[in-house]
TIDOLUM-556612 format. One record per residue: residue number from 1; x, y, z of N, C-alpha, C, O in turn. Coordinates in Angstrom, 2 decimals. Layout:
REM residues N
(rec NUM (X Y Z) (X Y Z) (X Y Z) (X Y Z))
...
//
This chain:
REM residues 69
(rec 1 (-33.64 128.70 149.80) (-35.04 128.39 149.88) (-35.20 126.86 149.83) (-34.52 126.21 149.04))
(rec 2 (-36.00 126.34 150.57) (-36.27 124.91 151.11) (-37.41 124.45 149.89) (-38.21 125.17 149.30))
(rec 3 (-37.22 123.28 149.77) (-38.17 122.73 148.50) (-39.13 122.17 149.49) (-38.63 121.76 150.53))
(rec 4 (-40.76 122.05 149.31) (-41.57 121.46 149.75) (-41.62 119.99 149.47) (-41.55 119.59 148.31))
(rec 5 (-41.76 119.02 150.63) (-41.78 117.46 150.83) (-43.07 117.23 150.09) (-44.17 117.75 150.30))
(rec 6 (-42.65 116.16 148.99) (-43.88 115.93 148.46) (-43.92 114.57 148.60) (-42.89 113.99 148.93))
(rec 7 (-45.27 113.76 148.33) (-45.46 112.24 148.88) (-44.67 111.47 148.79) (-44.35 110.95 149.86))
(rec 8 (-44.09 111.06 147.76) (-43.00 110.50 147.20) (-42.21 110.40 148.22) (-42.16 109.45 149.00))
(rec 9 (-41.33 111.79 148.25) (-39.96 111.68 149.45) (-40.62 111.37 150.25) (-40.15 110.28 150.57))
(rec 10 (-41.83 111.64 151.15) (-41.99 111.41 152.43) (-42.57 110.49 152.66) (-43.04 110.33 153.79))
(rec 11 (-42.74 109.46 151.54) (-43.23 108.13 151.75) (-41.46 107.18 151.44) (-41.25 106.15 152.09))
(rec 12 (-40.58 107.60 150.62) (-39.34 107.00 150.78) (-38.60 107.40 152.27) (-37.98 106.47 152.79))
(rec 13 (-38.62 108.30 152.79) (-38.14 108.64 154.53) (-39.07 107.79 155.16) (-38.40 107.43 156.14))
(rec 14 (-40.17 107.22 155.27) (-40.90 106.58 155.92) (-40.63 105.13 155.85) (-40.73 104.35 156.79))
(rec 15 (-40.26 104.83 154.59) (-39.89 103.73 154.46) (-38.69 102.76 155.10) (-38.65 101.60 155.53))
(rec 16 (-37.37 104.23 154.89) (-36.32 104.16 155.33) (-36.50 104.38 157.01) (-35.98 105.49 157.06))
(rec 17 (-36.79 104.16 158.11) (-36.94 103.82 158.82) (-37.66 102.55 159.24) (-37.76 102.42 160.46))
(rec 18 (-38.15 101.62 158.54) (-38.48 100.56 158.34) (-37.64 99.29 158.87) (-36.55 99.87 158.89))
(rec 19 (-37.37 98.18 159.24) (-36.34 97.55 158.75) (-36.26 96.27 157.50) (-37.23 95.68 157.04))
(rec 20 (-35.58 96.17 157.33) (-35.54 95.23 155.86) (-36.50 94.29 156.13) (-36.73 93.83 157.25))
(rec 21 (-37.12 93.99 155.00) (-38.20 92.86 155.07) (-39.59 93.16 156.01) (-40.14 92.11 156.32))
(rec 22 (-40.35 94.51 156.60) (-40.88 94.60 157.33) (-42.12 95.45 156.41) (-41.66 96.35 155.71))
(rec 23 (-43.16 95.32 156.37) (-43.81 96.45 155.69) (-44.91 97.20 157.48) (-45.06 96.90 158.66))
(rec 24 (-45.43 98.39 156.36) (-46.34 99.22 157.17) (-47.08 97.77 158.43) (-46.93 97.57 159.63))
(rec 25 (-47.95 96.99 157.22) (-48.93 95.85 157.85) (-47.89 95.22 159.28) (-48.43 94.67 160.24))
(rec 26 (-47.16 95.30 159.24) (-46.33 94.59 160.51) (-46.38 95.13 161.73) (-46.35 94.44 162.75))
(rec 27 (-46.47 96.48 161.75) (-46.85 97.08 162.90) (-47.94 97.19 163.51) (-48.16 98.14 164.26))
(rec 28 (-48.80 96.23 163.29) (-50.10 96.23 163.52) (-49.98 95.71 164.82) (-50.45 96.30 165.80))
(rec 29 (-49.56 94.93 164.87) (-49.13 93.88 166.56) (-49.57 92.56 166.18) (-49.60 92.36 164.96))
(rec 30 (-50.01 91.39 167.11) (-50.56 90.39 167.14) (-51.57 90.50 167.63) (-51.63 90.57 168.85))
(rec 31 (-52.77 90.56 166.81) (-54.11 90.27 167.50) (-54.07 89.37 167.91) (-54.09 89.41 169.14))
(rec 32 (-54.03 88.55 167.53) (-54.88 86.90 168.18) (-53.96 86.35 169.23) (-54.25 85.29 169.79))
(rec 33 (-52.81 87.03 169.55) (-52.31 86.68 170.47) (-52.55 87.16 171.54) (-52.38 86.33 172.44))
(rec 34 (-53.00 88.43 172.01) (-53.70 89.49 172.50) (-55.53 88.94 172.60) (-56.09 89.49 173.55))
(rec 35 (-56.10 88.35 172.10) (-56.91 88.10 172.36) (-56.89 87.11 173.32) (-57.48 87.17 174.40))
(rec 36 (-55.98 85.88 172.78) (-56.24 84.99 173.59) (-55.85 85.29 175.13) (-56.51 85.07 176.14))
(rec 37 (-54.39 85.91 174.98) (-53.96 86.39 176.75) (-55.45 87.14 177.17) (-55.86 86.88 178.30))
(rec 38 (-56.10 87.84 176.50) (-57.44 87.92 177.15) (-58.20 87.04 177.69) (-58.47 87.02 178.89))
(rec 39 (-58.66 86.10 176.71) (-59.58 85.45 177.12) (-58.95 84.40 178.41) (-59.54 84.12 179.45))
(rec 40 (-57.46 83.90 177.93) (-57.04 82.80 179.22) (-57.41 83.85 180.85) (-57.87 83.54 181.95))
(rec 41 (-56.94 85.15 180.25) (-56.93 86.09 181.66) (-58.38 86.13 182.37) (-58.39 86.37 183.58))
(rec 42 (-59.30 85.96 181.88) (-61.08 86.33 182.19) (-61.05 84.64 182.68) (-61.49 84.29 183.78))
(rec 43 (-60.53 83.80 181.80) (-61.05 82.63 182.61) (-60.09 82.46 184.03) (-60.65 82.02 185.04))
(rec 44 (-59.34 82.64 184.05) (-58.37 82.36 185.32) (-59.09 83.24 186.96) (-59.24 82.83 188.11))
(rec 45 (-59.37 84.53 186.29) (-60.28 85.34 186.99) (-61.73 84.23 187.27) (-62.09 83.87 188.39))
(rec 46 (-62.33 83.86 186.08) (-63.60 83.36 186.52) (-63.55 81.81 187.44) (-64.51 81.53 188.16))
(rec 47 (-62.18 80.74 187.32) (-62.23 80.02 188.23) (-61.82 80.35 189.57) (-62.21 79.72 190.55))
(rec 48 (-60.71 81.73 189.65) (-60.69 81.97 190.64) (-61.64 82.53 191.70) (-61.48 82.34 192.91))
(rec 49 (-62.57 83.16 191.21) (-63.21 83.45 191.93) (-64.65 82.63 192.13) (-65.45 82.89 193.03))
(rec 50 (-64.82 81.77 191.28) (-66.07 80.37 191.83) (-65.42 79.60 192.84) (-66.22 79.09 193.62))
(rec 51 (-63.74 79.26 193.16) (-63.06 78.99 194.48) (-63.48 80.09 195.40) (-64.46 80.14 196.15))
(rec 52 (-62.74 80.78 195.22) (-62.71 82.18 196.37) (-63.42 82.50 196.61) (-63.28 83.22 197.60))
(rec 53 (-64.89 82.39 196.08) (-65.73 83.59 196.27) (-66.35 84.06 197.31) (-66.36 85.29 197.40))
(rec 54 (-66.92 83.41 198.19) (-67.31 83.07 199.19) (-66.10 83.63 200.29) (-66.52 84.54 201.01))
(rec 55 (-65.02 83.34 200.46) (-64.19 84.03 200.74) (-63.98 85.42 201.21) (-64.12 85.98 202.29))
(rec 56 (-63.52 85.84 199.83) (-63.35 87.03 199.17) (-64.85 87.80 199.97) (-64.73 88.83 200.64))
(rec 57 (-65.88 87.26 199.79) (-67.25 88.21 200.36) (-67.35 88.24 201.40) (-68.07 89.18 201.74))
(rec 58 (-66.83 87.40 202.57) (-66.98 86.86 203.90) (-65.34 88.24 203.85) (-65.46 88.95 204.85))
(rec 59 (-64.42 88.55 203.25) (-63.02 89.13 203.43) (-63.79 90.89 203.56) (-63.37 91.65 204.42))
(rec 60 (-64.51 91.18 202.95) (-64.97 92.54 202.24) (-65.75 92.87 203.34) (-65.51 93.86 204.04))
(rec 61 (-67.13 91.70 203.65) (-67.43 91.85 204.15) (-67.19 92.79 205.97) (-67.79 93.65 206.62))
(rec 62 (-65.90 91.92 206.13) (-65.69 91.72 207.29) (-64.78 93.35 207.51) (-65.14 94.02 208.48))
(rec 63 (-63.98 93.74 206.87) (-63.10 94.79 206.33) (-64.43 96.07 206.68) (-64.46 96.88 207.61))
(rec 64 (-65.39 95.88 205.61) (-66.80 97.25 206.26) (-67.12 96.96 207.35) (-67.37 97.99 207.98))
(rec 65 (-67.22 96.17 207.87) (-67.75 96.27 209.25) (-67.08 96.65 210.06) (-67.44 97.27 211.06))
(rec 66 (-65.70 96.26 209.70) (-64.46 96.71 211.14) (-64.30 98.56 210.66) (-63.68 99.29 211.42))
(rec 67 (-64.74 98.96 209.76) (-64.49 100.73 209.24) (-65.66 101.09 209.83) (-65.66 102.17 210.41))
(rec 68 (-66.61 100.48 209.84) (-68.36 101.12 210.19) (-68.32 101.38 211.69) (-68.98 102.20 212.33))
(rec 69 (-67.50 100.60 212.07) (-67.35 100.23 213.95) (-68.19 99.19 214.57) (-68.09 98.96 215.78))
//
């Protein structure tokens, strides 16, 4: 007969997959690093397309019209 896992052990097995020096809080990721690749990403988008834009609408444009006939 199997003994029931009680918090204890199954917070020491949890642990033990861990690696040294690492707690739970570590797996959180890097926010703020993640934010910022956001925000650089939205601006790169937003100068690219105050260049392009005009472009890009004259490109779309032109693309429906050649499908419309």
């Amino acid at each position: 007969m199997t003994e029931p896992i009680t918090r204890t052990v199954l917070r020491r097995l949890l642990t033990l997959r861990l690696p040294p020096g690492r707690s739970r809080r570590d797996e959180r990721g890097d926010v703020p690093g993640w934010v910022l690749i956001t925000v650089m990403t939205a601006g790169l988008v937003a100068a690219l397309w105050a260049v392009a834009g005009p472009q890009l609408s004259q490109m779309l444009q032109d693309a429906l019209a050649s499908v419309r006939g």
